[in-house]
C-alpha positions as CSV (number, residue, x, y, z in Angstrom):
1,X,-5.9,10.1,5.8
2,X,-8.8,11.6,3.5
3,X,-8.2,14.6,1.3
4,X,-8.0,18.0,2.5
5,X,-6.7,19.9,-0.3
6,X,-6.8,19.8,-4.1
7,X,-3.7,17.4,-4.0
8,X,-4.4,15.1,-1.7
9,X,-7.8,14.9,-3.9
10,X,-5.9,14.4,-7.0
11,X,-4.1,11.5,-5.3
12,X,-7.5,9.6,-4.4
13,X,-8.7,10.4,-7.7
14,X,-5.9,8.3,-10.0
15,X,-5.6,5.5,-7.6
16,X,-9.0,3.8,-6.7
17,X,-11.6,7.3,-5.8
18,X,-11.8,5.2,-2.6
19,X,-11.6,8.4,-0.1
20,X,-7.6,8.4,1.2
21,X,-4.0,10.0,0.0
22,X,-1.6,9.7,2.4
23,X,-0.1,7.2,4.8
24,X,2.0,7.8,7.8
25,X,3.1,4.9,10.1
26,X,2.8,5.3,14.1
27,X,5.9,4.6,15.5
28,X,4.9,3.8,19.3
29,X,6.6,6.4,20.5
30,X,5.8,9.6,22.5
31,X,8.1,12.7,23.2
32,X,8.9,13.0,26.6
33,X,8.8,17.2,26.7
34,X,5.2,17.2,24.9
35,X,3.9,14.1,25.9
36,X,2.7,13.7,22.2
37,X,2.7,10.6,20.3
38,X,5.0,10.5,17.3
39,X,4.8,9.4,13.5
40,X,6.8,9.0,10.5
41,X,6.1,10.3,7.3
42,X,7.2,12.2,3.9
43,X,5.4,14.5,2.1
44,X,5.7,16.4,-1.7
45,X,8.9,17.5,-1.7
46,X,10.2,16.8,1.6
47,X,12.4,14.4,3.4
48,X,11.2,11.1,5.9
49,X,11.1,12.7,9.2
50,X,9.3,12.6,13.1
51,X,6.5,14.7,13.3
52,X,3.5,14.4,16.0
53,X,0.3,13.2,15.4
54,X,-1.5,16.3,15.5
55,X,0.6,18.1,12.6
56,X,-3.2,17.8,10.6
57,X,-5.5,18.8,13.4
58,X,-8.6,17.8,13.0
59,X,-8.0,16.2,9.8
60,X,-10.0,12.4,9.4
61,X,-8.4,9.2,9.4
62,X,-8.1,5.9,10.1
63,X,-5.5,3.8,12.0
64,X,-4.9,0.6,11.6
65,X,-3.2,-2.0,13.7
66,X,-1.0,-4.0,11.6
67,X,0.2,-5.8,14.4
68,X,-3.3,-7.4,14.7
69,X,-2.7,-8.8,11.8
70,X,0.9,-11.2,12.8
71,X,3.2,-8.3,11.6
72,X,6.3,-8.1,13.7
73,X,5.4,-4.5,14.7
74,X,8.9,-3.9,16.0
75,X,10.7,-4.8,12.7
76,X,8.1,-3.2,10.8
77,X,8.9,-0.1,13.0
78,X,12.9,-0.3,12.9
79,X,12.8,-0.8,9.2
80,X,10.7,2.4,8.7
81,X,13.2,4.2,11.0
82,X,15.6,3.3,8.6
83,X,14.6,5.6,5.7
84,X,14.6,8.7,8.1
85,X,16.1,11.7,6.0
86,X,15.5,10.3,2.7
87,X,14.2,12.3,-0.3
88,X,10.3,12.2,-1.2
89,X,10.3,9.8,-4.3
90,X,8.2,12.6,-7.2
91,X,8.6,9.6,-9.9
92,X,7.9,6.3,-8.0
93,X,4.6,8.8,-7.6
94,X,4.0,10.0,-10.9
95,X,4.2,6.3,-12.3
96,X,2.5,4.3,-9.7
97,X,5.9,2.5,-9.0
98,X,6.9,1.8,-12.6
99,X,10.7,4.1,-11.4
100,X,11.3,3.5,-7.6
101,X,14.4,4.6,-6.5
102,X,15.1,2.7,-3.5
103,X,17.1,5.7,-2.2
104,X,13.8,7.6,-2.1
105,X,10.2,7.0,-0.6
106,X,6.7,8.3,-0.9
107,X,3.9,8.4,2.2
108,X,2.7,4.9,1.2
109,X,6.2,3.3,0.3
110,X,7.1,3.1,4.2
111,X,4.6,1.1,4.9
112,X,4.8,-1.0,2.0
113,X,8.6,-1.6,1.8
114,X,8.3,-2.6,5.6
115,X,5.8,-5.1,5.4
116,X,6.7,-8.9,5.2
117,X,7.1,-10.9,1.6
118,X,4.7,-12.9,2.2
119,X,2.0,-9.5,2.7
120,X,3.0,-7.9,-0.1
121,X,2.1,-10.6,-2.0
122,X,-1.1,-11.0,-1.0
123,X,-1.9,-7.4,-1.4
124,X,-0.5,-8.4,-5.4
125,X,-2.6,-11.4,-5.8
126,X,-5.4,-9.3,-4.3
127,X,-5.4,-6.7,-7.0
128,X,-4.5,-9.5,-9.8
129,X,-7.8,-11.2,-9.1
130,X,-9.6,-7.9,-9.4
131,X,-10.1,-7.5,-5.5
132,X,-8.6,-4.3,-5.2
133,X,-9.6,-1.0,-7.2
134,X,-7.6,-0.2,-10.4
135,X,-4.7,1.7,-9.9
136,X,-5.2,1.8,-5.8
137,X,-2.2,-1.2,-6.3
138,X,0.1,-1.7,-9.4
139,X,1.9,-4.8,-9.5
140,X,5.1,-5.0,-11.4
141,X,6.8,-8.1,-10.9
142,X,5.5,-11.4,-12.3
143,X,3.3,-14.1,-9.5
144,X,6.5,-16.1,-9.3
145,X,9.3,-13.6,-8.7
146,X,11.8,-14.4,-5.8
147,X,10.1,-10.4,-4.4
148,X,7.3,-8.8,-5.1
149,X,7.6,-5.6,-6.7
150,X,4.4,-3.8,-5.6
151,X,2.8,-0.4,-5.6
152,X,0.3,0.3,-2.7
153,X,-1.6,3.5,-2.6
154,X,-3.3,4.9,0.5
155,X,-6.3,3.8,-0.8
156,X,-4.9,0.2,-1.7
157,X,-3.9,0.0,1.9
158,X,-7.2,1.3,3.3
159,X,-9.1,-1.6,1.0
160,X,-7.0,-4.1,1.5
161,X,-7.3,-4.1,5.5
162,X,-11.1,-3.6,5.7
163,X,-11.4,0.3,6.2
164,X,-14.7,1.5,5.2
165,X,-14.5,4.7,2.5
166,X,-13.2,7.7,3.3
167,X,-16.0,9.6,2.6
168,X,-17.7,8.1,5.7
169,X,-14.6,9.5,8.7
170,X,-15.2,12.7,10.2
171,X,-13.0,12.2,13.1
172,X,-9.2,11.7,13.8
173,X,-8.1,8.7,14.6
174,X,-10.7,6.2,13.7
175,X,-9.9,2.3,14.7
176,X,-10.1,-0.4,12.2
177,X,-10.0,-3.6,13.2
178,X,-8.0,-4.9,10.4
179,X,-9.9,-7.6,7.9
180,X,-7.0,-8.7,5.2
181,X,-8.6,-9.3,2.0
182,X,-9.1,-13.3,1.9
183,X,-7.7,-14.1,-1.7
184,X,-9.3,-17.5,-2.3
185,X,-11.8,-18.7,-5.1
186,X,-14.6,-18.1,-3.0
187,X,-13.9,-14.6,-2.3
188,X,-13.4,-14.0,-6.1
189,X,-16.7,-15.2,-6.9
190,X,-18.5,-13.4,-3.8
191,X,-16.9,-10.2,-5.4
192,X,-17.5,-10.8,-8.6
193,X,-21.0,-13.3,-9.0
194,X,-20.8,-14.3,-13.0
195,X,-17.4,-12.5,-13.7
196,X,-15.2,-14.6,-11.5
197,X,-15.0,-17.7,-14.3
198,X,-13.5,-15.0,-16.3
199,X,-11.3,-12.9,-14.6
200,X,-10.0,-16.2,-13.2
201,X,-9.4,-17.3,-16.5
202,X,-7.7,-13.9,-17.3
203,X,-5.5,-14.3,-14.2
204,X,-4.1,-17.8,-14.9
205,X,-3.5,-17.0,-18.3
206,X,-1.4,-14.0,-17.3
207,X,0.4,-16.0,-14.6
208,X,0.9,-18.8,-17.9
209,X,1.8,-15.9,-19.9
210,X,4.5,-14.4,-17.9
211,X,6.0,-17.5,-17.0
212,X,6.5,-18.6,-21.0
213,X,8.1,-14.8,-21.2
214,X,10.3,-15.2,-18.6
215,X,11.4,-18.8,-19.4
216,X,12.1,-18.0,-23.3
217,X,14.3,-15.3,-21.7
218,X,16.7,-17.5,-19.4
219,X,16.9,-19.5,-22.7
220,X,18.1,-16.6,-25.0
221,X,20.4,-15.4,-22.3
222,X,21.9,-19.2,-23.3
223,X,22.1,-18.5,-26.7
């Protein structure tokens, strides 16, 4: 969704200025007494609950067909069910998910605790090779870790999938035919032009850094 108040502009501002703050995920389901399609979401303060998509009105946004994209949408679904009733997560949102308690969740957390391994890291190798806008994802588990511990804004999402800048919805419910981020050497240097040699260089030696770190660890833990 794009901003509406001085919040939700707040949000966009310290993670990418790419024109979103908040995520909810479209469960599929409509209430039989209303007819109205329902969501799931969390907001400042409150708990992961059903609500129906017009709660915002008129509000702009852009939806997103992950299932387009070879996610299981019924797991990713049931998984997001799961969190219903938890607590909004005020520090996994403060620090970008430096503290995540896994007993709490923030709007974009749903989505990105739900979504396979093997997306999330993409989405990490994405924003290591500078594809993604600073702080719209924060990455904080190394390449080679067993899960990938990864922070993805609303605007990291909305990047990431081929939405086009908030700035340019005016509308509800605007359809993005999802367009993952390709992650190749190719796409680096088509971003990029003259820069990619380096920040290719900068990623492999980060990758060569981290591993050295985390090998000299397992050997003191031997000690």
């Amino acid at each position: 969704m794009v901003p509406r108040w001085m919040e939700s502009f707040i949000i966009d501002d310290l993670t990418g200025r790419f024109g979103y703050s908040h995520v909810t995920v479209d469960t599929g389901e409509v209430d039989l007494p209303t007819g109205k399609p329902v969501m799931v979401e969390v907001t400042v303060g409150q708990k992961v609950e059903r609500k129906f998509h017009d709660e915002y009105g008129g509000r702009a946004y852009a939806r997103i067909p992950l299932s387009k994209t070879g996610v299981d949408a019924e797991a990713f679904v049931t998984c997001v069910k799961s969190m219903l009733g938890e607590q909004y997560d005020t520090l996994e949102a403060l620090t970008l998910g430096e503290i995540d308690d896994p007993a709490k969740q923030m709007c974009s957390s749903l989505a990105a605790d739900c979504l396979p391994e093997a997306v999330r890291r993409e989405i990490a190798k994405a924003r290591r090779l500078g594809l993604l806008r600073r702080t719209s994802v924060s990455v904080h588990s190394p390449s080679k870790a067993p899960e990938t511990k990864v922070f993805i804004s609303p605007n990291g999402f909305a990047q990431y999938y081929g939405a086009p800048k908030g700035k340019k919805l005016h509308e509800p419910n605007f359809l993005v035919e999802p367009s993952p981020l390709e992650t190749s050497v190719k796409a680096v240097v088509r971003k990029h032009g003259w820069k990619a040699g380096f920040i290719l260089v900068a990623a492999g030696v980060l990758t060569a850094g981290t591993l050295l770190l985390i090998i000299k660890y397992r050997r003191l833990k031997h000690i």
